[in-house]
N, C-alpha and C positions, 0 to 999 in steps of 0.2 A: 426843525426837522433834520436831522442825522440821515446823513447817505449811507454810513455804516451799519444803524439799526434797520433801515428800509431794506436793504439788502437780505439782513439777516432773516426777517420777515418774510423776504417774499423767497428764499430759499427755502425757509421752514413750512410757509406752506403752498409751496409746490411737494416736498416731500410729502406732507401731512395731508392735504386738502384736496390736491391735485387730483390721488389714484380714488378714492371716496367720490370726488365728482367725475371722472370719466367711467366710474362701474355705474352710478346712479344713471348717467346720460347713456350710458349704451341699456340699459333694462327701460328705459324710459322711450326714445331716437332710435334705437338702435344701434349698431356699428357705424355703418355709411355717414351719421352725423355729427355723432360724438367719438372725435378721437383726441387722444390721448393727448397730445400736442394743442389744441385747442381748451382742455381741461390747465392746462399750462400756462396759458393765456390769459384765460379766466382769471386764474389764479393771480397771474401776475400784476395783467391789469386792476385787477381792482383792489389791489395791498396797496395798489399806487392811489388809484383815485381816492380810496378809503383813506390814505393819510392825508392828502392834499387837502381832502377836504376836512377830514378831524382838525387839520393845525388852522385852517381859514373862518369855520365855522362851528364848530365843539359842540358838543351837548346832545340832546335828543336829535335836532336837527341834521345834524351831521352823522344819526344811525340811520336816518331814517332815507336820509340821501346816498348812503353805504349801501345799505339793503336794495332800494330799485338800482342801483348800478351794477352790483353783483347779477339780480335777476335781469336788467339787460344785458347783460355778457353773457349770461348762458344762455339767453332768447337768443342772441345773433349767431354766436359761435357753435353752439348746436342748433339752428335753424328749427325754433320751436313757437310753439304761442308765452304769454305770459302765464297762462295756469300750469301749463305743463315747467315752465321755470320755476314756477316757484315749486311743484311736485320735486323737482328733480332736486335744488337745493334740500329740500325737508327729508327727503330720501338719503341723499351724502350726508346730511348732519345726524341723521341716523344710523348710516353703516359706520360713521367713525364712532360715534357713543358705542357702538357695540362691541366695533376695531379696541378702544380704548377698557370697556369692559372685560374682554376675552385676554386681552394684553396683561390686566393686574389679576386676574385669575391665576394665570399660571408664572403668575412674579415677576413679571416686563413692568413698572411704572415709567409711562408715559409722560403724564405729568407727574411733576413729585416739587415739594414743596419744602423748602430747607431755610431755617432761619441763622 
């Protein structure tokens, strides 16, 4: 595990990941429980736990323990139940797919892939 790439990680998606999950959580919570700072959080905490746990335990396992720790962090940090976390997750992974659609439409590549 590199502190260097972890870093780089959890900068890129707080950029990335962050604004998608605090617009998901405010249409979802509201304002008053998703804010923006705690979308931050989320984010951050679990690029950490998500590594910790990929280098200890790898494989399905360790996606599968990524995914409920993500949806606890949005359960706590927006004060939610677990169906509405997992709503609010499926919602952000959606506004970014369409962020990332409307991005290569008008010639922004987002991701882009160079050999």
């Amino acid at each position: 595990m590199d502190i260097v790439s972890l870093l780089i990680q959890i900068v890129a998606g707080i950029i990335i990941v962050a604004p998608t999950l605090w617009v998901s959580g405010r249409l979802l919570v509201g304002g008053e429980k998703a804010r923006f700072t705690d979308a931050v959080w989320i984010v951050a905490l679990g690029v950490i736990v998500g590594t910790v746990v990929d280098s200890l335990v790898g494989g399905l396992v360790a996606s599968l323990i990524t995914i409920v720790v993500w949806l606890a962090l949005i359960k706590h940090f927006f004060d939610c139940g677990w169906l509405k976390a997992l709503a609010i997750a499926i919602i952000a992974a959606l506004i970014f797919v369409v962020v990332v659609i409307v991005l290569a439409l008008i010639g922004i590549g987002v991701l882009s892939l160079t050999l």
